[in-house]
C-alpha positions as CSV (number, residue, x, y, z in Angstrom):
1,X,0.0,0.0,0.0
2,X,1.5,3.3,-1.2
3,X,-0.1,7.0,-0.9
4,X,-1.4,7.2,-4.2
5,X,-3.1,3.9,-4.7
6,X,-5.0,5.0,-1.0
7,X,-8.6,4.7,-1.7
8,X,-12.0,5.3,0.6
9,X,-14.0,1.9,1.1
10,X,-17.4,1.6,-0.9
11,X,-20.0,3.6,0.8
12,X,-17.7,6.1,3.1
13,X,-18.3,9.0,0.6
14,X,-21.8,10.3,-0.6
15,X,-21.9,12.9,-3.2
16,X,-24.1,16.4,-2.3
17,X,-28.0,16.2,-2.9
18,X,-28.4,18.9,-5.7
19,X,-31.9,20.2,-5.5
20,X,-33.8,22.3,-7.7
21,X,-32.0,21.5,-10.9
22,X,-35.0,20.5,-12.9
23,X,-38.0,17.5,-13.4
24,X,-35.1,14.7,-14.8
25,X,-32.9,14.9,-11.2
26,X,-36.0,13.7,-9.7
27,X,-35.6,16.6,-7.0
28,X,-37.2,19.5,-9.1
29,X,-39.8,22.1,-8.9
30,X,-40.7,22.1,-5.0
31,X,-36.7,20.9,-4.0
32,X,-37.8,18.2,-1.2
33,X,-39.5,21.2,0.3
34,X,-43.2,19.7,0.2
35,X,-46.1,22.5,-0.9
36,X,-46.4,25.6,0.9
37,X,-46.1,26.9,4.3
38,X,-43.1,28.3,6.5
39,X,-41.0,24.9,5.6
40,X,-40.8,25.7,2.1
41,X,-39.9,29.2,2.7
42,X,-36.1,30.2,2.6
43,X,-34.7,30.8,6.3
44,X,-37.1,28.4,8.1
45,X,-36.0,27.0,10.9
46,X,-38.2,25.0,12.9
47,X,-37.9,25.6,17.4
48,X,-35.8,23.6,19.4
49,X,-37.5,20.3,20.9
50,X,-40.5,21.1,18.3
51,X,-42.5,17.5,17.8
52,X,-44.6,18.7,15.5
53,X,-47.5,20.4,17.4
54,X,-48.0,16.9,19.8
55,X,-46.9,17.4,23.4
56,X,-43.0,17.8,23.4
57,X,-41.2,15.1,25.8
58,X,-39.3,17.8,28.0
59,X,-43.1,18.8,29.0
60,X,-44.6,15.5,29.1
61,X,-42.3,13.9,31.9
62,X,-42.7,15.5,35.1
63,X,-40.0,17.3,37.3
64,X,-38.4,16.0,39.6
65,X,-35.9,16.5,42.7
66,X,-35.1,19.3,44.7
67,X,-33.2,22.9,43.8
68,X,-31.8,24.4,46.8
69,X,-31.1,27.7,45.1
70,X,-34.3,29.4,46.5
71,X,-33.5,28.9,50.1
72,X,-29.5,29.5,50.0
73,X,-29.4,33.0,50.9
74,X,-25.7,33.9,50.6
75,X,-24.9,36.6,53.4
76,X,-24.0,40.2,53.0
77,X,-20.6,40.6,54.0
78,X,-19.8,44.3,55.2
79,X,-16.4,45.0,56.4
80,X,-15.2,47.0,59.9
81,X,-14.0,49.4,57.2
82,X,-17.3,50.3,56.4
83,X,-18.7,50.6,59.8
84,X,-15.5,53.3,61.0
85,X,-17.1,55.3,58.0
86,X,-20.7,55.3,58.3
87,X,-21.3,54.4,62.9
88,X,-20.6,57.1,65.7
89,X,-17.8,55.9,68.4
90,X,-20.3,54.1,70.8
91,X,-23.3,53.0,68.4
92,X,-24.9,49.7,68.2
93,X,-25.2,47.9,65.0
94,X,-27.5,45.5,64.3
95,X,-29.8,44.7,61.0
96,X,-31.8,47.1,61.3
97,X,-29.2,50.4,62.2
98,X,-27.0,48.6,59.1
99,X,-30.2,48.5,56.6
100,X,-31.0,52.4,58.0
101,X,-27.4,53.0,56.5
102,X,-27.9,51.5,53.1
103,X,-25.5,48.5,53.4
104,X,-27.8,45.6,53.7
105,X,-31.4,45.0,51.1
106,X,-34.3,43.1,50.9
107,X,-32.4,40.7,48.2
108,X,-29.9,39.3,51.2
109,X,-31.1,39.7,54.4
110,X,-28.2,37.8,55.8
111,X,-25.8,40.2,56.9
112,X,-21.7,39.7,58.1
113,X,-19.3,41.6,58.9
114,X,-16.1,40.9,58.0
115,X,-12.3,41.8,59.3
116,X,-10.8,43.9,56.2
117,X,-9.8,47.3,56.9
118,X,-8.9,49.0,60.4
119,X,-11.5,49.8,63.7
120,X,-10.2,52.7,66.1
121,X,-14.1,53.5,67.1
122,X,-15.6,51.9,69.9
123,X,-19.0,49.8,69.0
124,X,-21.6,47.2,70.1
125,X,-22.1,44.6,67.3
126,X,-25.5,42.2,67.0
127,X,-24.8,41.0,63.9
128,X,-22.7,37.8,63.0
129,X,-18.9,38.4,62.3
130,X,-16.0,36.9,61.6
131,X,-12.9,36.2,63.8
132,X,-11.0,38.7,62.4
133,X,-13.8,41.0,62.8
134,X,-14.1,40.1,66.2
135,X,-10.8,40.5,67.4
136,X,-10.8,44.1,65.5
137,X,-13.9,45.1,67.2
138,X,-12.6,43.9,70.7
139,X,-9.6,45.5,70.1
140,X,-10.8,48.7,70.1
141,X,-13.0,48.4,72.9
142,X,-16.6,47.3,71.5
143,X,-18.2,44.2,72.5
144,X,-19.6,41.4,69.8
145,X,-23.0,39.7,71.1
């Protein structure tokens, strides 16, 4: 066997359907297209999954199994950064005081607070945080309940 007596096996190449190239190709006048309507128009293209107007099988088997995307609230996380900005030395911060001061929204109401940035203010905290958040806000003379 040499490269140019390499042949394909009978049956591994088909040539191209020509359509539309008159009455003797057998595959004139409509071009497989059938009569009428939007299949025999140029550009068709019939919708995904589309059985022909019966009851498609993605809608005729029920669902099934649980999504636990609806009740995974991820939480807020606010940093002590943010509360030297926006808190008074001596305030208390929970939920509420944080959603008064625009941080938290309806979207999350799971709130955090978080240990980037630097605390000098003293300040009472009711709200989840992290250790490094915790350690900050002790540092500096506020308590974490």
């Amino acid at each position: 066997m040499e490269l140019h007596n390499l042949t394909n096996t009978p049956g591994a190449r088909h040539r191209r359907k020509r359509v539309g190239r008159g009455c003797g190709s057998g595959m004139g006048k409509t071009s497989t297209r059938g009569h009428k309507g939007a299949g025999a128009r140029k550009g068709h293209k019939q919708k995904l999954m589309f059985e022909g107007g019966q009851m498609p099988l993605v809608r005729r088997l029920p669902k099934r199994g649980f999504n636990n995307a609806r009740f995974n609230a991820k939480a807020l996380g606010i940093n002590v950064a943010d509360l030297e900005k926006k808190f008074e030395a001596g305030a208390e911060i929970t939920v509420e005081t944080l959603a008064k001061a625009g941080f938290s929204d309806n979207k999350r109401p799971k709130v955090k607070i978080l240990g980037t940035g630097t605390l000098t203010k003293k300040l009472t905290v009711k709200v989840p945080c992290s250790a490094s958040a915790k350690a900050k806000i002790e540092a500096a003379g506020g308590s974490v309940a």
